[in-house]
Phi, psi and omega in degrees: 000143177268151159265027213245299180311341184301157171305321184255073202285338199268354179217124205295338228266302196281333190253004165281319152310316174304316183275320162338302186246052114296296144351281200293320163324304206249357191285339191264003197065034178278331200219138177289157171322290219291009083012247170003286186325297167327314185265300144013282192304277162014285185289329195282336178287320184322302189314310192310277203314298193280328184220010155329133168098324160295116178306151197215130156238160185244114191288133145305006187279131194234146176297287263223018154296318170274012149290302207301316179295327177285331174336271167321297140348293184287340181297256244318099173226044165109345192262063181310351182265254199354309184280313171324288197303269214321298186243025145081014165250158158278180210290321176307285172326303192289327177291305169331292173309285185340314193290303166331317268214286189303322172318304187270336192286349137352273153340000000 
């Protein structure tokens, strides 16, 4: 499914979720399409009726976040821009880690 096919052409959120796990549904061929689509559709109104209207936020938390943080802890060598540009955080965050970073190294 596309997101051009979704139900929900007026909200990019709800019809880029429908077709993902539409994807995913049919990817192993497990489930027939005309399926997926259904149970697909299914979930994204459930999402529409519960959280419609609402700001939502989605945590970057990732399994590879505390690589990324020791990742950063080891770049650091004074240079708080530099680690900004590299890994697409603020100057505020990259202190956090650090702080974050020395604390276990602690331990």
């Amino acid at each position: 499914m596309s997101v051009t096919e979704s139900t929900f052409k007026s909200d990019r959120l709800l019809a880029e979720l429908e077709a993902h796990i539409c994807d995913v549904m049919t990817a192993d061929e497990l489930i027939p399409e005309e399926q997926a689509q259904r149970v697909a559709t299914l979930v994204a109104e459930r999402i529409w009726m519960t959280w419609g209207g609402q700001q939502i936020y989605v945590s970057k938390q990732q399994p590879h976040l505390q690589r990324r943080n020791e990742q950063i802890a080891r770049a650091f060598d004074g240079d708080v821009d530099n680690l900004c540009r590299t890994f697409g955080l603020s100057r505020a965050r990259i202190y956090a880690i650090l702080k974050q970073q020395r604390g276990h190294r602690r331990r």
